[in-house]
Structures are given as C-alpha cells and as structure tokens.
C-alpha positions as CSV (number, residue, x, y, z in Angstrom):
1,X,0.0,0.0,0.0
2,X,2.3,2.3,0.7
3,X,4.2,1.9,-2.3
4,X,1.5,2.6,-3.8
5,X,1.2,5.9,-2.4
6,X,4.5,6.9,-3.2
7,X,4.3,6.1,-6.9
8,X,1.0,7.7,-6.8
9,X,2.5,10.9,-5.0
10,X,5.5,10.4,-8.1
11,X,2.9,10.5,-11.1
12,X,0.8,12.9,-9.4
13,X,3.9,15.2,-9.5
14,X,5.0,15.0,-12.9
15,X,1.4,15.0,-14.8
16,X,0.3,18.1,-12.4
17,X,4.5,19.8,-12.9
18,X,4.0,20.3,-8.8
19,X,6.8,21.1,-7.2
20,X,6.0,19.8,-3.4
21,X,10.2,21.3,-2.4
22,X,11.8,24.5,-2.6
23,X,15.9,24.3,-2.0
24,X,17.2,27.2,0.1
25,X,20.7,26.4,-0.5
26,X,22.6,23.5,-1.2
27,X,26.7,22.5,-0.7
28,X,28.6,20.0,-2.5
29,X,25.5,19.1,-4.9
30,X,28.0,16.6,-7.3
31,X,29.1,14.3,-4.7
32,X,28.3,10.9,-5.0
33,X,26.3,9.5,-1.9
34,X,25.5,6.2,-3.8
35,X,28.3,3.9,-2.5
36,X,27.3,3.3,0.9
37,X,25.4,0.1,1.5
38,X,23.8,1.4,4.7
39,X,22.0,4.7,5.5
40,X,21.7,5.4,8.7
41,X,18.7,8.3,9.3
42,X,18.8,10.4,12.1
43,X,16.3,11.7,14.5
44,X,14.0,14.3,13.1
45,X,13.2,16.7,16.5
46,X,10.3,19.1,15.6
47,X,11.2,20.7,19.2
48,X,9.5,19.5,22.1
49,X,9.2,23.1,23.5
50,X,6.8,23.5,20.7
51,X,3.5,21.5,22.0
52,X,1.7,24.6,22.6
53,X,2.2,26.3,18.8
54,X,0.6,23.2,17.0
55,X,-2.6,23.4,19.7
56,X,-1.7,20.2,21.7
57,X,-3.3,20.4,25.7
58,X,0.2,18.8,27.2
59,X,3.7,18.6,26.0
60,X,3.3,14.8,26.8
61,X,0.9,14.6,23.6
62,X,3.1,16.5,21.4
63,X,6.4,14.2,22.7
64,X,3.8,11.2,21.5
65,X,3.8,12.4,18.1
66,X,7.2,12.9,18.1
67,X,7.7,9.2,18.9
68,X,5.7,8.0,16.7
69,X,7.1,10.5,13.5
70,X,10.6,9.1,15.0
71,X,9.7,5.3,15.4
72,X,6.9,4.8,12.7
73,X,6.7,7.3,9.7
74,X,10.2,7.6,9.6
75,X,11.5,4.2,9.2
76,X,8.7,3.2,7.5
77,X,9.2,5.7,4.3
78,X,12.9,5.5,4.5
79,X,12.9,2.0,4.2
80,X,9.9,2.1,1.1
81,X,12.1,4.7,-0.6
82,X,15.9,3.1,-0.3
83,X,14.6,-0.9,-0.3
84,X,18.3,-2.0,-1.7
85,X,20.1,-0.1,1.0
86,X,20.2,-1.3,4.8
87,X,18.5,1.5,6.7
88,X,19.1,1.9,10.1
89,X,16.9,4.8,12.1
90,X,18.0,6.6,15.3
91,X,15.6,5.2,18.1
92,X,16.5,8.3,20.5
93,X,17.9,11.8,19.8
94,X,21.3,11.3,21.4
95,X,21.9,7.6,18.9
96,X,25.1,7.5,17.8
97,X,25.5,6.0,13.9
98,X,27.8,3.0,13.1
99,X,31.0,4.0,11.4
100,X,30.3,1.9,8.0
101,X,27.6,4.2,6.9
102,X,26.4,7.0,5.3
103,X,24.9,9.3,8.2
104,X,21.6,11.4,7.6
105,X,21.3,14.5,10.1
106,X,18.5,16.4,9.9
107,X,18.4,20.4,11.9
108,X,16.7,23.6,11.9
109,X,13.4,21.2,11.3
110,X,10.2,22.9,12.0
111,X,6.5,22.4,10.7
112,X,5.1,25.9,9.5
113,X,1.4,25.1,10.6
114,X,-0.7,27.3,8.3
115,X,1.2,26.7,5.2
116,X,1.7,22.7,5.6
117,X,5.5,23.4,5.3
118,X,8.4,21.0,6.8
119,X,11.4,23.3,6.7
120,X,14.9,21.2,7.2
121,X,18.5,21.3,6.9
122,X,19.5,17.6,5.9
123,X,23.2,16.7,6.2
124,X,25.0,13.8,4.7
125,X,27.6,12.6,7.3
126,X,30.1,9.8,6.2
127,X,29.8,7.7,9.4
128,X,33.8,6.6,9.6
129,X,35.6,10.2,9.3
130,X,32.3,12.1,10.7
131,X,33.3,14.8,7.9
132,X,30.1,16.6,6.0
133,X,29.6,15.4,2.8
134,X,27.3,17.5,1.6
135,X,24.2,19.5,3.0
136,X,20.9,21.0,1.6
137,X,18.6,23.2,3.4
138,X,15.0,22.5,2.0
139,X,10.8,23.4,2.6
140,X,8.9,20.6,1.3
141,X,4.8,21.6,1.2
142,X,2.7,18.8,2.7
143,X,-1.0,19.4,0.5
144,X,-2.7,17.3,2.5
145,X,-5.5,18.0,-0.1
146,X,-3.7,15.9,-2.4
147,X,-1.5,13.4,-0.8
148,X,-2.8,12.3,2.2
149,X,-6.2,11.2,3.4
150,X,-6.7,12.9,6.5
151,X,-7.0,16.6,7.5
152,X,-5.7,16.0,11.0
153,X,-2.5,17.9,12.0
154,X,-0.8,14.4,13.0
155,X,-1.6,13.2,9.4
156,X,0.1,16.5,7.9
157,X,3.1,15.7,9.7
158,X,3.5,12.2,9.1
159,X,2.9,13.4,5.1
160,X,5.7,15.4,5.3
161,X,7.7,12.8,6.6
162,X,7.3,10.6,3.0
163,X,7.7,13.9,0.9
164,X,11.1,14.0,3.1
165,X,12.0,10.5,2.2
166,X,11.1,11.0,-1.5
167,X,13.3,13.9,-1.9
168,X,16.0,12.5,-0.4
169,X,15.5,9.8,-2.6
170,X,15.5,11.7,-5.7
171,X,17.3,14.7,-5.0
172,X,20.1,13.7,-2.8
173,X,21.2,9.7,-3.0
C-alpha cells in the first residue's frame, strides 16, 4: 500500500508539474552519496518546546507524536524509498551511527502550521571520518489536499515525513 502511495505521489507530481520542495541552498550538490550500502537516518526533532504552537493540551501529547514520526513514519518511508540499501533509524535523539555508513542528520526542522510546510536542513555525514559530505537546506509543502487522506495535524506531519523521504530519494542519494 504504501508503495503505492508513493508512486502515486510520483505520477501525481510530474502530470500536475507540482513542485511539493523548494531548496534554500545546497553545498557539495555533485558528490556521490550512492556507494554506501547502509544509510543510517537520524532523529528528526520538531522541538518538544513547541506543543503549545501546534494546539496540543500537554507537551506529553506533542512528545507522543514525536515518537511516533521518529519510530513509525520515519523508518517506514525511508525503508519504502531506499529498499536495496540497509537502513538503520536513530531510536532516540542522542543515537550514535555506526561507522560503515552514510549518516543522515537532519536540523533547523520545524513544521510551519498554516502553510503545511516541513522546513529542514538535511546533512549527509560519512559515518567513519564524521566529515560533511554535503548538505541541503529545503521546505517541502505537505498538501494534504492531495497526498494524504486525513486533515488531522498528526496526518500533515507524518505526510511530510514521506515527501522528506522522497526527496532525499531523488534529489540527494
């Protein structure tokens, strides 16, 4: 089913010439990311400050939806979009990747609310020298109205979390 939805979400793109990203800037666009067997994907932190911007009664329900971005949406697209690669996914914040792979970081994340906007900075660690390989700062537009069948915040979110996958996918490995 689900890879279903992202070839739908694929064709849906190129018939309607939607772009669902917008790069903010980009280093080191040329280097080959391809070689490494095993992607490990970090932890994607929204800010657990932020509970009471996105409307939730108690920072315990936003640090739910957190967990379950983190522990369910994440290695569940990653794994959809990279299915001859081992993929590995932080299970905290503070996970530390193994050595032999190639080390997604993700900062500056934060869901603009009103505009269905995931704003990241996603940088590609080699896991053995820790050096940055390259780095691309992005806003990828979640239209729920097309991609996803829910309205629900939660659902917007976990939308953005396959349009992150995707463009990794296409625009980065």
């Amino acid at each position: 089913m689900k890879t279903h939805l992202s070839f739908a979400l694929a064709v849906l793109l190129s018939i309607t010439g939607c772009s669902y990203y917008k790069i903010k800037s980009r280093t080191n666009p040329n280097v080959d990311l391809k070689k490494y067997n095993t992607i490990y994907v970090g932890w994607l932190d929204l800010g657990p400050e932020r509970w009471a911007t996105y409307n939730y009664a108690t920072q315990k329900e936003w640090l739910a939806l957190l967990d379950k971005v983190n522990q369910s949406a994440v290695p569940s697209y990653f794994k959809e979009a990279f299915p001859d690669k081992t993929v590995l996914i932080s299970k905290t914040p503070n996970d530390k990747p193994p050595a032999d792979s190639l080390y997604i970081k993700f900062t500056n994340a934060a869901f603009m609310y009103n505009d269905d906007v995931l704003s990241v900075a996603i940088h590609c660690i080699d896991g053995k020298s820790k050096q940055e390989l390259s780095a691309i700062s992005v806003r990828l537009k979640a239209d729920y109205k097309l991609y996803y069948a829910g309205f629900s915040f939660d659902n917007r979110v976990t939308n953005s979390i396959l349009l992150l996958a995707t463009f990794i996918k296409e625009h980065v490995i």
